[in-house]
N, C-alpha and C positions, 0 to 999 in steps of 0.2 A: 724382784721377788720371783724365785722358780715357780712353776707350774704346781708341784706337790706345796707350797705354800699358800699358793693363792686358791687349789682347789681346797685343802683345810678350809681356812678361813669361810669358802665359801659353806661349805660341809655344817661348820658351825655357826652358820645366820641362820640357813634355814633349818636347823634343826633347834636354834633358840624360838625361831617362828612357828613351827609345830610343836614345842612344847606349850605352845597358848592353845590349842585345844582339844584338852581334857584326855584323858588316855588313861592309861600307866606310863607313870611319869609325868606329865603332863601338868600344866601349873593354871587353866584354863577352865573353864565353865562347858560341858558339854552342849550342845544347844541344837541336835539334831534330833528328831522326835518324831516319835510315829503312836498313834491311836491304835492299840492293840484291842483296846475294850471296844471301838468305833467299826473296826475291820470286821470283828468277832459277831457283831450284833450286825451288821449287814449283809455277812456271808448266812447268818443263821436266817434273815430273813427272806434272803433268794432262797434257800434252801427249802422254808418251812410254809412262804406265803408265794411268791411272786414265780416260781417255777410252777408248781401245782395250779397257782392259777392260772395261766399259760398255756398249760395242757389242758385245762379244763375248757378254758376258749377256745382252742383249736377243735379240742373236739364237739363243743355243743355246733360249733359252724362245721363241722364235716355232717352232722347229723341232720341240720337245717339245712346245708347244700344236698345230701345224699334224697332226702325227699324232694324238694325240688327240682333236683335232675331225674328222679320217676316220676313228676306228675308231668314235667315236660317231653318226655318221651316220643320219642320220631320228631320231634321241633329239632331247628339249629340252635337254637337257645338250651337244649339240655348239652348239648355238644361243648357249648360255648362255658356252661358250668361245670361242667363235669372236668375240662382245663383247667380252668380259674379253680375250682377244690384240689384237681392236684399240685398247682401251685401253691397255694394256701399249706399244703401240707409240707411242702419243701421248706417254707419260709416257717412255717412255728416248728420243726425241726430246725433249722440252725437258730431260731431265737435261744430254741432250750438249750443247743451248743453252746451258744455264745456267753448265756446266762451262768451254763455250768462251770465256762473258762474263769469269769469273772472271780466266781468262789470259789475255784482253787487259786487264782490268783491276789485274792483276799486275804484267806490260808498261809498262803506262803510265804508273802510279804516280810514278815519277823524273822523266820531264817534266811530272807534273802537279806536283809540291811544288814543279818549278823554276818553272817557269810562275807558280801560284800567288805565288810570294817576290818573281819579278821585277815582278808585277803588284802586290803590296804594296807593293813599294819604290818604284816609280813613284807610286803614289797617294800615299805620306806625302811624296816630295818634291816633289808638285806642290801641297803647303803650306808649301811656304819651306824646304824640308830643302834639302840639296845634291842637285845633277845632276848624272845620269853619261853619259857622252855615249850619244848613239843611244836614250836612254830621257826621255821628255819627261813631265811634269806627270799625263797619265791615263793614264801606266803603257803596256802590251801594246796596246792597246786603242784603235783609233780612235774619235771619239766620235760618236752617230748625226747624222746628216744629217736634221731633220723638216722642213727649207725648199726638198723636194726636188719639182719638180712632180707634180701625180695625173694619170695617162693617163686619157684621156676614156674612157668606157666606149660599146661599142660598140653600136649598136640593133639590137635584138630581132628579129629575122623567126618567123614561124611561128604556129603556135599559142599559143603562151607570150605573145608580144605584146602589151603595151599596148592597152585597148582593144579585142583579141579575146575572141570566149566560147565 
């Protein structure tokens, strides 16, 4: 058996093997799922409850430490507070980072799986599966340019200079 036979042959097992799941063309039961209603109502809810309350405890404790560190005053103990609050405010700042990342990554979620699927289906058909229009061979993705010219780099004036000491 040549080579272009055997790689055929192979070409066509696995593309009878990805016709089991589900597509266009596809003779298969989808079976990958994502909770858009689930994602939806818990990005709503970082949004609408658990951010705001957040902020709302950071600052009632900047308010309960800020009087505290005035009634301590000339102590090592207001010193000692008045660290500990600006700490405190570093750390519920990045909570409300971290919380904000969450619900754009919540968000985004649905166009990343779609994204993803269409960039896979582009990549296996651009090994002999079928095409669909407006989607070509390497998938989402245009493919890089390295035969692209390098801008001359500019000469040095100053101290930095070539040749200066």
């Amino acid at each position: 058996m040549s080579f272009e036979q055997e790689w055929a042959a192979h070409k066509n097992e696995a593309a009878m093997r990805l016709n089991g799941v589900g597509g266009p063309g596809g003779g298969g039961q989808a079976d990958l799922k994502t909770n858009d209603s689930g994602k939806a109502a818990a990005a709503n809810a970082l949004s609408t409850r658990i951010q705001p309350a957040a902020g709302t405890a950071g600052v009632t404790a900047d308010e309960s430490s800020d009087s505290a560190v005035t009634a301590f005053k000339g102590w090592a103990t207001a010193t000692g507070l008045k660290d500990a609050l600006e700490e405190w405010g570093l750390q519920v700042k990045s909570l409300q980072g971290r919380l904000a990342n969450d619900k754009n990554a919540l968000l985004g979620a649905k166009q990343n799986f779609l994204l993803n699927d269409l960039d896979t289906g582009g990549r296996l058909r651009g090994l002999g599966g079928p095409q669909l229009p407006g989607l070509h061979g390497t998938g989402l993705h245009a493919p890089p340019v390295y035969d692209a010219p390098v801008p001359s780099t500019p000469p040095v004036h100053g101290p930095f200079a070539p040749g200066t000491e």
